[in-house]
PDB file of N, CA, C and O in Angstrom:
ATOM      1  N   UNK A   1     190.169 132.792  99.619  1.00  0.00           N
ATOM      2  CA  UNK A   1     189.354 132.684 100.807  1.00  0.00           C
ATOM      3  C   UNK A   1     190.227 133.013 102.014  1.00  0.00           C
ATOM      4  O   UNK A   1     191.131 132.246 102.344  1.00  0.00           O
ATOM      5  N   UNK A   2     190.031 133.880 102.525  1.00  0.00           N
ATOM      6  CA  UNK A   2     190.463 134.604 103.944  1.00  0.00           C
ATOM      7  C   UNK A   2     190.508 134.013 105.257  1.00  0.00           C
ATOM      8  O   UNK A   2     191.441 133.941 106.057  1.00  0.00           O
ATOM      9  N   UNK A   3     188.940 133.475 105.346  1.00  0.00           N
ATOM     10  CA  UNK A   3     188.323 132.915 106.598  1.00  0.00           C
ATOM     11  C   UNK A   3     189.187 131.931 107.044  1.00  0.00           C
ATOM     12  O   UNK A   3     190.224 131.467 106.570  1.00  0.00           O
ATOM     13  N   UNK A   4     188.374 131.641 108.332  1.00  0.00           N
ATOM     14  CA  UNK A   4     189.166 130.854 108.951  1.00  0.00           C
ATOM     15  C   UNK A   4     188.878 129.425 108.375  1.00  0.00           C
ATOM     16  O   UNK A   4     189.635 128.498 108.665  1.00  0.00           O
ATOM     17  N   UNK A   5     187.820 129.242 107.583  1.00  0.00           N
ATOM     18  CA  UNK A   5     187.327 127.817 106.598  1.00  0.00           C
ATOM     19  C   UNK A   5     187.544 127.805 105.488  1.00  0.00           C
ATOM     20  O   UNK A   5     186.637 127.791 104.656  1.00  0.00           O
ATOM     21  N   UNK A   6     188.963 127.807 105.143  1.00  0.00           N
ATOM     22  CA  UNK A   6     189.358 126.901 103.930  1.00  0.00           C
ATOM     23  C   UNK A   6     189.374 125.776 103.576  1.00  0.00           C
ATOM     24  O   UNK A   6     189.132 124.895 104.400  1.00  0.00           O
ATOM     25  N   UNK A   7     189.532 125.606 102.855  1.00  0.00           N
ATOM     26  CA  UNK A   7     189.193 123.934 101.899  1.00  0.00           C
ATOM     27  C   UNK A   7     190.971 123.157 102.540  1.00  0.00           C
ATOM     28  O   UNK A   7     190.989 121.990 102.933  1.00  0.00           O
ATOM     29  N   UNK A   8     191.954 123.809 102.536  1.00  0.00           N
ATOM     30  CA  UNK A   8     193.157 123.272 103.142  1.00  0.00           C
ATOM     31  C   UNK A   8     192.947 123.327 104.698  1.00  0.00           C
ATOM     32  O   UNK A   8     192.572 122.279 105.225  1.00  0.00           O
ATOM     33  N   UNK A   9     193.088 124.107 105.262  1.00  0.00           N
ATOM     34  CA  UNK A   9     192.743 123.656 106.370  1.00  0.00           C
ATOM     35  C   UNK A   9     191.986 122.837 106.891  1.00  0.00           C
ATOM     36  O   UNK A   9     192.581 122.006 107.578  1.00  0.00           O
ATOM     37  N   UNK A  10     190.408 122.683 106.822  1.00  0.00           N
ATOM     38  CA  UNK A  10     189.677 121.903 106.913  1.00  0.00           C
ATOM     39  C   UNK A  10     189.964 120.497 106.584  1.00  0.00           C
ATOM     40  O   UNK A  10     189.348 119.657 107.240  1.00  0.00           O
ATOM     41  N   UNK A  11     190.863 120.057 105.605  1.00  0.00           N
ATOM     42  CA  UNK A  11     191.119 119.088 104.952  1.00  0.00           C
ATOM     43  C   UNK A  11     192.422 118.496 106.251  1.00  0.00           C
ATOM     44  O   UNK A  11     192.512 117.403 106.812  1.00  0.00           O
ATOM     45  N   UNK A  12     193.129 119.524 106.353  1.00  0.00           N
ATOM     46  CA  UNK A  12     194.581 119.227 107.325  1.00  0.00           C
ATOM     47  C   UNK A  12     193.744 118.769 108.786  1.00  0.00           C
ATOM     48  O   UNK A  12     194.007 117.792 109.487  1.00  0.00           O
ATOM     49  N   UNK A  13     192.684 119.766 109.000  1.00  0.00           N
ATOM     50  CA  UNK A  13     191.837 119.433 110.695  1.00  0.00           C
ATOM     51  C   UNK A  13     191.396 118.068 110.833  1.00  0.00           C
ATOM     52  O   UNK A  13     191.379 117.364 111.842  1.00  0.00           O
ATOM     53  N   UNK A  14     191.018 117.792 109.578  1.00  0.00           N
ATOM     54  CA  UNK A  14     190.089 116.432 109.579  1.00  0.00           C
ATOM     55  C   UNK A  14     191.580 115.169 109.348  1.00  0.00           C
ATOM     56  O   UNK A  14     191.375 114.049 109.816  1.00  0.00           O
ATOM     57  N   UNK A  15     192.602 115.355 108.836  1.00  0.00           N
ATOM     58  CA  UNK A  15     193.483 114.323 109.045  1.00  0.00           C
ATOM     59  C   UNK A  15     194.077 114.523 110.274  1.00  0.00           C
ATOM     60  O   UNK A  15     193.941 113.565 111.035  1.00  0.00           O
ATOM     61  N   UNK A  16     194.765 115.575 110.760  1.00  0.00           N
ATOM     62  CA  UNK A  16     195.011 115.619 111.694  1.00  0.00           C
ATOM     63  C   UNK A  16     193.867 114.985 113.198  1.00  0.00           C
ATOM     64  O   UNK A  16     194.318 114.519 114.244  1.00  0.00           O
ATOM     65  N   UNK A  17     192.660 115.126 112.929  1.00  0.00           N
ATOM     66  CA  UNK A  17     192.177 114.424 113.925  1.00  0.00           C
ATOM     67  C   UNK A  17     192.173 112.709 113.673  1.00  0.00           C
ATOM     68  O   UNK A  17     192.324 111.872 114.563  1.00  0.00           O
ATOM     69  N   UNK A  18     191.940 112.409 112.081  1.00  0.00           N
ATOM     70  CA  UNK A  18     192.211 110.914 112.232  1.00  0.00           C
ATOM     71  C   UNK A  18     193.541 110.290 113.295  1.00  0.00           C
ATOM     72  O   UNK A  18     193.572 109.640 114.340  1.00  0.00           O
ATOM     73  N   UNK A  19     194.476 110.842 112.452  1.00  0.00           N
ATOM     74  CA  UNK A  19     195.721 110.554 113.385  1.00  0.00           C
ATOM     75  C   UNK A  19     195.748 111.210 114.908  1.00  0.00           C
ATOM     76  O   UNK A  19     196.303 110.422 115.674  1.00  0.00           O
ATOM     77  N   UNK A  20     195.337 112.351 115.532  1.00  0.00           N
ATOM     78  CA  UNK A  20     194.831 112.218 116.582  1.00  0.00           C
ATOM     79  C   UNK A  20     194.295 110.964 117.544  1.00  0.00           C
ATOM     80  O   UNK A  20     194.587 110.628 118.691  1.00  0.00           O
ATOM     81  N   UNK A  21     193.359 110.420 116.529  1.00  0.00           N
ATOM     82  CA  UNK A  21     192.344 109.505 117.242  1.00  0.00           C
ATOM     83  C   UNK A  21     193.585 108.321 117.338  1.00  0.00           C
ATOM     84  O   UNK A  21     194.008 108.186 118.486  1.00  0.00           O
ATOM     85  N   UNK A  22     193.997 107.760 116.681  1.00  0.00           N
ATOM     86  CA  UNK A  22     194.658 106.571 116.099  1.00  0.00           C
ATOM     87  C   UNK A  22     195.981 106.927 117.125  1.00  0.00           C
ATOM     88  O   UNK A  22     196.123 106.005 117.927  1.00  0.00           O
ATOM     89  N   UNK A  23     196.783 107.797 117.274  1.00  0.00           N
ATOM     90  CA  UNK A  23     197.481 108.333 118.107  1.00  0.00           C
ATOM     91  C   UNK A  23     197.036 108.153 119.699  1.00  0.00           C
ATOM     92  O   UNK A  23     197.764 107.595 120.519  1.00  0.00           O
ATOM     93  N   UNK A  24     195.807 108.678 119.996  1.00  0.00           N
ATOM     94  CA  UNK A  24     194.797 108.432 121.244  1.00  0.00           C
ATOM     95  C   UNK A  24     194.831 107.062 121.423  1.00  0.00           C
ATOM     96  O   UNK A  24     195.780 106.659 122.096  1.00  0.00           O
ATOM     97  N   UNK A  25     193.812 105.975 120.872  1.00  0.00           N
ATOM     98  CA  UNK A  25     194.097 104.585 120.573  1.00  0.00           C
ATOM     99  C   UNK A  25     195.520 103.835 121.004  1.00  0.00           C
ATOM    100  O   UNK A  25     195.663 102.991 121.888  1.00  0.00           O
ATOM    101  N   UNK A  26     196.201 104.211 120.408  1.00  0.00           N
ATOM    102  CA  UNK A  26     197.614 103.554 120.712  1.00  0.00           C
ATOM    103  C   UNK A  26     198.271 103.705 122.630  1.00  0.00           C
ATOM    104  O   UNK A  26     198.726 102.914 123.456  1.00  0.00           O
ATOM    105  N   UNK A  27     197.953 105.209 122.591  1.00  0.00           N
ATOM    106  CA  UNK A  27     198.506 105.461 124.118  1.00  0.00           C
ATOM    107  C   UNK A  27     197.662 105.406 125.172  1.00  0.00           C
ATOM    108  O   UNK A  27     198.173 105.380 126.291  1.00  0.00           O
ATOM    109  N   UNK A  28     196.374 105.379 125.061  1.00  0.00           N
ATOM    110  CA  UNK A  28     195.240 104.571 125.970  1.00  0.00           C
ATOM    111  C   UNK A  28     195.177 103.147 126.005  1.00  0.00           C
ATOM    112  O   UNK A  28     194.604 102.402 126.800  1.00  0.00           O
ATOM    113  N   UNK A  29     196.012 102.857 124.792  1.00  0.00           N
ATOM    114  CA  UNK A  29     196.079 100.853 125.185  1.00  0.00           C
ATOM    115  C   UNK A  29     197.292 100.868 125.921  1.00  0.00           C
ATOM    116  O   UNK A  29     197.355  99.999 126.791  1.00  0.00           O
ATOM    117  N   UNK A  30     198.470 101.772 125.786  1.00  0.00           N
ATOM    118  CA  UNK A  30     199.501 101.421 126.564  1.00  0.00           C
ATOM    119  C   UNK A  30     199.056 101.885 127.958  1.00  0.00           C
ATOM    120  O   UNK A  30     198.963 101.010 128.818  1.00  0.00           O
ATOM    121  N   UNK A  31     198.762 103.189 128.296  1.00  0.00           N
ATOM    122  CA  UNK A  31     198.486 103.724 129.326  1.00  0.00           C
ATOM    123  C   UNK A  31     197.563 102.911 130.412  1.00  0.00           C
ATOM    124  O   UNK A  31     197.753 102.933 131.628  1.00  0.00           O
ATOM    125  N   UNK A  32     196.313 102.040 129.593  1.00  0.00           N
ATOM    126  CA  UNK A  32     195.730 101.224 130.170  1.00  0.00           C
ATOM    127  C   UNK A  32     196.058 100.328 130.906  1.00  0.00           C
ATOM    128  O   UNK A  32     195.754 100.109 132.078  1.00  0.00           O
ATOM    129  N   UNK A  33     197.272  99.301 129.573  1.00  0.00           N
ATOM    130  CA  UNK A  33     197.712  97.811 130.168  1.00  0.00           C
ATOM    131  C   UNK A  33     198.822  98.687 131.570  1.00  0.00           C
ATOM    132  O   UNK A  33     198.612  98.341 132.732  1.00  0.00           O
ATOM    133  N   UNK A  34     199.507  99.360 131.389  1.00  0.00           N
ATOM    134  CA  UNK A  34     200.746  99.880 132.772  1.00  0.00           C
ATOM    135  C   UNK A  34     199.570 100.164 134.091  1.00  0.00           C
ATOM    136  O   UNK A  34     199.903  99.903 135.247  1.00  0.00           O
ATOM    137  N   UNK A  35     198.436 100.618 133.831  1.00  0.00           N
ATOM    138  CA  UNK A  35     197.928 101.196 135.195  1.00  0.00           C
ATOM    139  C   UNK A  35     197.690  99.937 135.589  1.00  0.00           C
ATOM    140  O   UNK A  35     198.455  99.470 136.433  1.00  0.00           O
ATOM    141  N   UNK A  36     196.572  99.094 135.069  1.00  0.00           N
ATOM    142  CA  UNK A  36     196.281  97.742 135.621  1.00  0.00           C
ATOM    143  C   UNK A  36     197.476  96.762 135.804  1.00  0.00           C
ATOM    144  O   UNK A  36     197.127  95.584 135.875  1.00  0.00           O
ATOM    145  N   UNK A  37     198.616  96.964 135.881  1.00  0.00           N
ATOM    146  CA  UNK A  37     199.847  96.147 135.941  1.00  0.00           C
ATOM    147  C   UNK A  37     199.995  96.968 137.795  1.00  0.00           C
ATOM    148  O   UNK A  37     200.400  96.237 138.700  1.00  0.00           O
ATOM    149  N   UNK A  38     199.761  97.906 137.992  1.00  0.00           N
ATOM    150  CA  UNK A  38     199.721  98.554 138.987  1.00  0.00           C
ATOM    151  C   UNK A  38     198.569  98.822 140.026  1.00  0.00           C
ATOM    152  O   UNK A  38     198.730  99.340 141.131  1.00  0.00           O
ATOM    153  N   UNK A  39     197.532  98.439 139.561  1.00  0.00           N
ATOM    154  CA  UNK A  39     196.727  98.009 140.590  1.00  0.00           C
ATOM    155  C   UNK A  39     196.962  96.934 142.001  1.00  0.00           C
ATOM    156  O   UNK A  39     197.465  95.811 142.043  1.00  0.00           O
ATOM    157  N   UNK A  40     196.471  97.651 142.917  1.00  0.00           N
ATOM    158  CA  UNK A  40     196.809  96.660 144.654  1.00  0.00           C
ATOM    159  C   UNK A  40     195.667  96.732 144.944  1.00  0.00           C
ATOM    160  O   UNK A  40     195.560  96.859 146.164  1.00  0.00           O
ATOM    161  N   UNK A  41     194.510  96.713 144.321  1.00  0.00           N
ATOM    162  CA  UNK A  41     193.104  97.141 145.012  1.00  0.00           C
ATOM    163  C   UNK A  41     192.905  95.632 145.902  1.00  0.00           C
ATOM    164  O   UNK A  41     193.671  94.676 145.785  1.00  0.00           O
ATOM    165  N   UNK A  42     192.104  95.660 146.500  1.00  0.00           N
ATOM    166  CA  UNK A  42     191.739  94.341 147.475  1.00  0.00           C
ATOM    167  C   UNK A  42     190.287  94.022 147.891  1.00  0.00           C
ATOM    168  O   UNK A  42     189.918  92.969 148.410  1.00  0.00           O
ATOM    169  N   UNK A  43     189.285  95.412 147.496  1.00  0.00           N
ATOM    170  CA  UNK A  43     188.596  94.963 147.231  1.00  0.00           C
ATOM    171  C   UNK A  43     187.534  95.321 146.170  1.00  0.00           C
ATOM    172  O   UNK A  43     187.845  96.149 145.314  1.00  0.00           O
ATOM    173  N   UNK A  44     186.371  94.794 146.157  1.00  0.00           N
ATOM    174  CA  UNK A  44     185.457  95.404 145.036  1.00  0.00           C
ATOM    175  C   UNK A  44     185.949  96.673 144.919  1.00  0.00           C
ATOM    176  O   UNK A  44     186.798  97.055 144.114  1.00  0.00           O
ATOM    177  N   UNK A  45     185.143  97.580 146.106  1.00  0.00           N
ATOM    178  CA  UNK A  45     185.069  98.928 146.108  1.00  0.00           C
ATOM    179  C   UNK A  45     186.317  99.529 145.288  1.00  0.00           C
ATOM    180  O   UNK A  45     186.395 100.293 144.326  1.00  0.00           O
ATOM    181  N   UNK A  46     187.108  98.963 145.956  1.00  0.00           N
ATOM    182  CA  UNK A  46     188.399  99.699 145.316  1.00  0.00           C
ATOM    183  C   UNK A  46     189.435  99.318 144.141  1.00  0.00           C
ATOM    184  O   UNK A  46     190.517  99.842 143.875  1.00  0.00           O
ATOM    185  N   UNK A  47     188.732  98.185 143.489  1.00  0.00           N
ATOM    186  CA  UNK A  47     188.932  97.638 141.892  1.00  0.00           C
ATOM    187  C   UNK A  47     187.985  98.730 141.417  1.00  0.00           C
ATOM    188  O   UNK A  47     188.389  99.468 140.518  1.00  0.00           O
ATOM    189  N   UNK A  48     186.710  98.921 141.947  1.00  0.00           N
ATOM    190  CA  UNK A  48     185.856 100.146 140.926  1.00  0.00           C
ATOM    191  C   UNK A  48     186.032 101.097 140.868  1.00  0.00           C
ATOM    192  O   UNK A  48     185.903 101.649 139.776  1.00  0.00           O
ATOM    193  N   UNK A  49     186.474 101.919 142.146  1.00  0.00           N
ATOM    194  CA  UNK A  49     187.322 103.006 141.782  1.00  0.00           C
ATOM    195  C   UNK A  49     188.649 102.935 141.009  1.00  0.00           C
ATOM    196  O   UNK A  49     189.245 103.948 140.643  1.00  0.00           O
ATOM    197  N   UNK A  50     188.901 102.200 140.874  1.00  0.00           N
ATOM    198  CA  UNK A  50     190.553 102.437 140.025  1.00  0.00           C
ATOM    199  C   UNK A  50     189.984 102.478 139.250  1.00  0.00           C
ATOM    200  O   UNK A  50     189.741 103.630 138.888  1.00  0.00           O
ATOM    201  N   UNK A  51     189.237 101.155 138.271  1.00  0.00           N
ATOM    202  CA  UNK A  51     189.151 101.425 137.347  1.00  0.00           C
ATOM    203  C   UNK A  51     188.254 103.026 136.926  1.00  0.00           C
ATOM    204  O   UNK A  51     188.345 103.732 135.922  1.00  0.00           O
ATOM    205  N   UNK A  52     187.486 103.160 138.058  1.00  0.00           N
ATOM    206  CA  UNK A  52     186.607 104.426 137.599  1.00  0.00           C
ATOM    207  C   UNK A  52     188.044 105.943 137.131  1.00  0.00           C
ATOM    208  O   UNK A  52     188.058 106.980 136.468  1.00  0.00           O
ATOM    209  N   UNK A  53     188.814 105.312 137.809  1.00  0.00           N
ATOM    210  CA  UNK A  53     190.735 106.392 137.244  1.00  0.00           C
ATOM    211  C   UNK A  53     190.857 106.138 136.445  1.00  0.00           C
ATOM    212  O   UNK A  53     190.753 107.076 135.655  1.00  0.00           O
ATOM    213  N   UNK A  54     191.202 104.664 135.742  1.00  0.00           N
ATOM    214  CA  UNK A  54     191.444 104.922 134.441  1.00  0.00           C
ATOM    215  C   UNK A  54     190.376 105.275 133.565  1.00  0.00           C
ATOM    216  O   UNK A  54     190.928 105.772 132.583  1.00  0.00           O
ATOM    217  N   UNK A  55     189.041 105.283 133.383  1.00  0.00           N
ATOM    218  CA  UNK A  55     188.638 105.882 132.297  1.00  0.00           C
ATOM    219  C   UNK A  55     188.290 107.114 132.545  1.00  0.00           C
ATOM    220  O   UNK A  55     187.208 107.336 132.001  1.00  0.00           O
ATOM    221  N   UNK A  56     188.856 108.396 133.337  1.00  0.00           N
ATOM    222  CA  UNK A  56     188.529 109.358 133.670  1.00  0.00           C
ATOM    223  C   UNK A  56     189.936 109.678 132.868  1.00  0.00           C
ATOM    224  O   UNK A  56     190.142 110.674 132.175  1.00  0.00           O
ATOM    225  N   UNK A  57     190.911 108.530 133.144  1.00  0.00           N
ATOM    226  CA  UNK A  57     192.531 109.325 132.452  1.00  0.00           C
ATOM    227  C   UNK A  57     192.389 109.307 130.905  1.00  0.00           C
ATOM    228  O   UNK A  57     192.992 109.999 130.086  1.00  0.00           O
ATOM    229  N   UNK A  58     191.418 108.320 130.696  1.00  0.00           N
ATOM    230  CA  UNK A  58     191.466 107.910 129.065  1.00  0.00           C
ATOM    231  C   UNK A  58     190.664 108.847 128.679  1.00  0.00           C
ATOM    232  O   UNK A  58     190.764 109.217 127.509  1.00  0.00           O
ATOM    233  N   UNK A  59     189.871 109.344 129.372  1.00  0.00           N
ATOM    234  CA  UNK A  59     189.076 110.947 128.384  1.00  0.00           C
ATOM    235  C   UNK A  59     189.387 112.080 128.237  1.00  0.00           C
ATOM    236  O   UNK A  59     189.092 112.959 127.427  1.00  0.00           O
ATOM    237  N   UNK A  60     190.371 111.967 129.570  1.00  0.00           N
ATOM    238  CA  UNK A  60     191.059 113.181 129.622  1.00  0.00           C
ATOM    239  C   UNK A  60     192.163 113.017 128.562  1.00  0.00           C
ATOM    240  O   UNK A  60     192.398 114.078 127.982  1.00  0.00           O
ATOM    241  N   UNK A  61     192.899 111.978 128.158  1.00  0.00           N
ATOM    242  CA  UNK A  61     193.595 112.002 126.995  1.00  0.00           C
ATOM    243  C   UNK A  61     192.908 112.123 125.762  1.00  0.00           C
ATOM    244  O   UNK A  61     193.397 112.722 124.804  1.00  0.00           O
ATOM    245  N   UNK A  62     191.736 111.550 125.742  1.00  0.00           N
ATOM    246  CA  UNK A  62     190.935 112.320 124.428  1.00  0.00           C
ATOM    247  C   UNK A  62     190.557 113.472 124.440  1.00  0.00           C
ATOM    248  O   UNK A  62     190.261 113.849 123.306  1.00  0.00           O
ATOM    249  N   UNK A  63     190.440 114.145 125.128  1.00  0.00           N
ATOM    250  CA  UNK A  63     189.530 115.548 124.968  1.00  0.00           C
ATOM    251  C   UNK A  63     191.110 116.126 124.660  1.00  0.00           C
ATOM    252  O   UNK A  63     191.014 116.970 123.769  1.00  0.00           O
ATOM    253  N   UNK A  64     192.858 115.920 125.192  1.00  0.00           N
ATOM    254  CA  UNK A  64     193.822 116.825 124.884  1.00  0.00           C
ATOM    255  C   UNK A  64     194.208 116.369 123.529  1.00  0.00           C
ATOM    256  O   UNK A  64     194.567 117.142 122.642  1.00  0.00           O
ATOM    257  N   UNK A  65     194.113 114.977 123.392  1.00  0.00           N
ATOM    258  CA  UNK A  65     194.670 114.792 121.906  1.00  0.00           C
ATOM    259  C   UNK A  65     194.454 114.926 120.849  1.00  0.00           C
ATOM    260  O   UNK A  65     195.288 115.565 120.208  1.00  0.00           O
ATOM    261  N   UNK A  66     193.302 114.429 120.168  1.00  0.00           N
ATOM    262  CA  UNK A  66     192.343 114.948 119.378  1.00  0.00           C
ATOM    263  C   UNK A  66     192.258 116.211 118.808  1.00  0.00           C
ATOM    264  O   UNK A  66     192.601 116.394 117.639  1.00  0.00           O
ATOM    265  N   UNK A  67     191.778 117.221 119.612  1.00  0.00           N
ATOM    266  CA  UNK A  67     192.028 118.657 119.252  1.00  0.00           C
ATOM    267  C   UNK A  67     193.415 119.172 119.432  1.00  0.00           C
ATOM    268  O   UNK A  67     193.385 120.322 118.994  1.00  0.00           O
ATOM    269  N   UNK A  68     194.393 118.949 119.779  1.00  0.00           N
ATOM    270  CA  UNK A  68     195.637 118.921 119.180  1.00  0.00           C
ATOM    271  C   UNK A  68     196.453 118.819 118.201  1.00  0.00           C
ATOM    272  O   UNK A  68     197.322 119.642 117.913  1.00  0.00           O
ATOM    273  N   UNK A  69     196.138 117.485 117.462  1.00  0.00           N
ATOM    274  CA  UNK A  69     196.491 116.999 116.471  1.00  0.00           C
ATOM    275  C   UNK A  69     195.178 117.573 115.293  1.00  0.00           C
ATOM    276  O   UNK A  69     195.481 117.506 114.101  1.00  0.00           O
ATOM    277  N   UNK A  70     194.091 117.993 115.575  1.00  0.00           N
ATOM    278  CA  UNK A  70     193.080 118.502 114.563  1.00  0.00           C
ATOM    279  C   UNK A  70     194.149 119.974 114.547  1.00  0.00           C
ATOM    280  O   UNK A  70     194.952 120.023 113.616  1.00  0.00           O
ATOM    281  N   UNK A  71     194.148 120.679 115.163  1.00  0.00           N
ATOM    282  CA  UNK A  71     194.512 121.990 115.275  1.00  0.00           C
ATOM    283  C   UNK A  71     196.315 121.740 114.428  1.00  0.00           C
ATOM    284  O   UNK A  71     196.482 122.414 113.412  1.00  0.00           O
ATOM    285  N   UNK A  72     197.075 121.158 114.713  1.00  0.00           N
ATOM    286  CA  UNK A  72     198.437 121.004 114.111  1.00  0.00           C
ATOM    287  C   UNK A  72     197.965 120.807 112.118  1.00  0.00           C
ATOM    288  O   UNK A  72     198.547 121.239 111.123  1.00  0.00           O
ATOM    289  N   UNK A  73     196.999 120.173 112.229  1.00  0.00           N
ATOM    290  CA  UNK A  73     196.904 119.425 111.484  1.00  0.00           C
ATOM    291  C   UNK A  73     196.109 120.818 110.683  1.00  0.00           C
ATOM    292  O   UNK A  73     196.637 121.087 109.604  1.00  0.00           O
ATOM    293  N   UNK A  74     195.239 121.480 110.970  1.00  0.00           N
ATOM    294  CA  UNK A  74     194.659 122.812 110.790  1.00  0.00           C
ATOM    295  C   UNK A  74     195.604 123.693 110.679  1.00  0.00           C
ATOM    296  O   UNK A  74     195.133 124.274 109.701  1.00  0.00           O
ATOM    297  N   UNK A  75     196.644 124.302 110.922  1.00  0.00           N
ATOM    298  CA  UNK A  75     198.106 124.727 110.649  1.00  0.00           C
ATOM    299  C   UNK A  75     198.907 124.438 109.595  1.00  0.00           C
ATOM    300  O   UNK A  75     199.578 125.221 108.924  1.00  0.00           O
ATOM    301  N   UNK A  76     198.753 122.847 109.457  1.00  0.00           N
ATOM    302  CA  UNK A  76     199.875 122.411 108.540  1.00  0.00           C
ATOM    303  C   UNK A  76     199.094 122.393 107.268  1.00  0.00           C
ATOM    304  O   UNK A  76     199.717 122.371 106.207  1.00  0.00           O
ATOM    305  N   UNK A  77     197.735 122.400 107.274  1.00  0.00           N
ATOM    306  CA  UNK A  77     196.793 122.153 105.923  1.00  0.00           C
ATOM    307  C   UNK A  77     196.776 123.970 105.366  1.00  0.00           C
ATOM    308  O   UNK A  77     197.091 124.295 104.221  1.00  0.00           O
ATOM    309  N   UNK A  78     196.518 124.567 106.014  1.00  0.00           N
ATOM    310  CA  UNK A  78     196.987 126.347 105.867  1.00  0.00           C
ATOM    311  C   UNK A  78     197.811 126.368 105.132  1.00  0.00           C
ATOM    312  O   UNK A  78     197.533 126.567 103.949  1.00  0.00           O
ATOM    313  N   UNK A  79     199.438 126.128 105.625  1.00  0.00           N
ATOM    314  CA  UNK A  79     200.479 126.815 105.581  1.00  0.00           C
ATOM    315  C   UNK A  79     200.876 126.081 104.305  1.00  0.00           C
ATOM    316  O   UNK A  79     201.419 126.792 103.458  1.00  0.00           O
ATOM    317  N   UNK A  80     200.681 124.576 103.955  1.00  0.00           N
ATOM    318  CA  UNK A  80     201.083 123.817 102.736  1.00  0.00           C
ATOM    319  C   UNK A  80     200.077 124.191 102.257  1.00  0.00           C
ATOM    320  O   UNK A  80     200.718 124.669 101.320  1.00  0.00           O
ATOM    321  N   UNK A  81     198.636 124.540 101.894  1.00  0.00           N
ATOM    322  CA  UNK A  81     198.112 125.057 100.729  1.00  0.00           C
ATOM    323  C   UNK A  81     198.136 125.815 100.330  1.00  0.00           C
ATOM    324  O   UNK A  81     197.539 125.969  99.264  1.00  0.00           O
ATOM    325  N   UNK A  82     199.231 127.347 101.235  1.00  0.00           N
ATOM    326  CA  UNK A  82     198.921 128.483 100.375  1.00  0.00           C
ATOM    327  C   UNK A  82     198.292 129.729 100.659  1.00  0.00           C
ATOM    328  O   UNK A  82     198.261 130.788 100.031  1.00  0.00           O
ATOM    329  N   UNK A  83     197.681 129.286 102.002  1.00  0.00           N
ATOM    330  CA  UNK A  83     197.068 130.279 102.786  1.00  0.00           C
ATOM    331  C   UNK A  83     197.497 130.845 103.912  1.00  0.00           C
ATOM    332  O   UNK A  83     196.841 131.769 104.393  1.00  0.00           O
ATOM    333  N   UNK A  84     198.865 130.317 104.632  1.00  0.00           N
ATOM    334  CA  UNK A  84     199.767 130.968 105.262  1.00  0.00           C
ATOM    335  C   UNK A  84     198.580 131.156 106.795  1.00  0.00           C
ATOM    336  O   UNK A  84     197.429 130.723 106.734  1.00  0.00           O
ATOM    337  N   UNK A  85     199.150 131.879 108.103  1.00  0.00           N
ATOM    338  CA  UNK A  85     198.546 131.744 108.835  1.00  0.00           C
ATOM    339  C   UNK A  85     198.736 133.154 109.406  1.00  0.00           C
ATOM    340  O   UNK A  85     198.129 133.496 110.422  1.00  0.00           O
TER     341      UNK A  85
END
């Protein structure tokens, strides 16, 4: 099989995104607890905007990590099964 949907790859995309996610998970709990260690807000308004920062930072770390680690992981399932890239 030629295509770009092999049975190794596909297999490498889909671990590679587990660990993606689980990877994501880990550095959105750290990334989380440091920002709120750094919050000076004083009032409502501006406790809701922060926090409205951090979950704008935490998606933006999902949308880069995820498909990162799917795609490495899509590479490494290729190249160890045999199908080279």
């Amino acid at each position: 099989m030629d295509g770009l949907l092999n049975p190794a790859g596909l297999i490498g995309a889909l671990i590679g995104a587990g660990i993606g996610w689980v990877d994501y998970r880990i550095i959105s709990g750290i990334l989380t607890r440091k920002l709120r260690e750094t919050d000076r807000s004083t009032t409502a308004a501006e406790r809701a905007d922060y926090e409205r920062r951090i979950v704008l930072a935490q998606r933006l770390l999902l949308v880069i990590t995820v498909p990162v680690f799917a795609g490495i992981g899509y590479w490494l399932g290729r190249t160890l099964g045999g199908w080279g890239v």
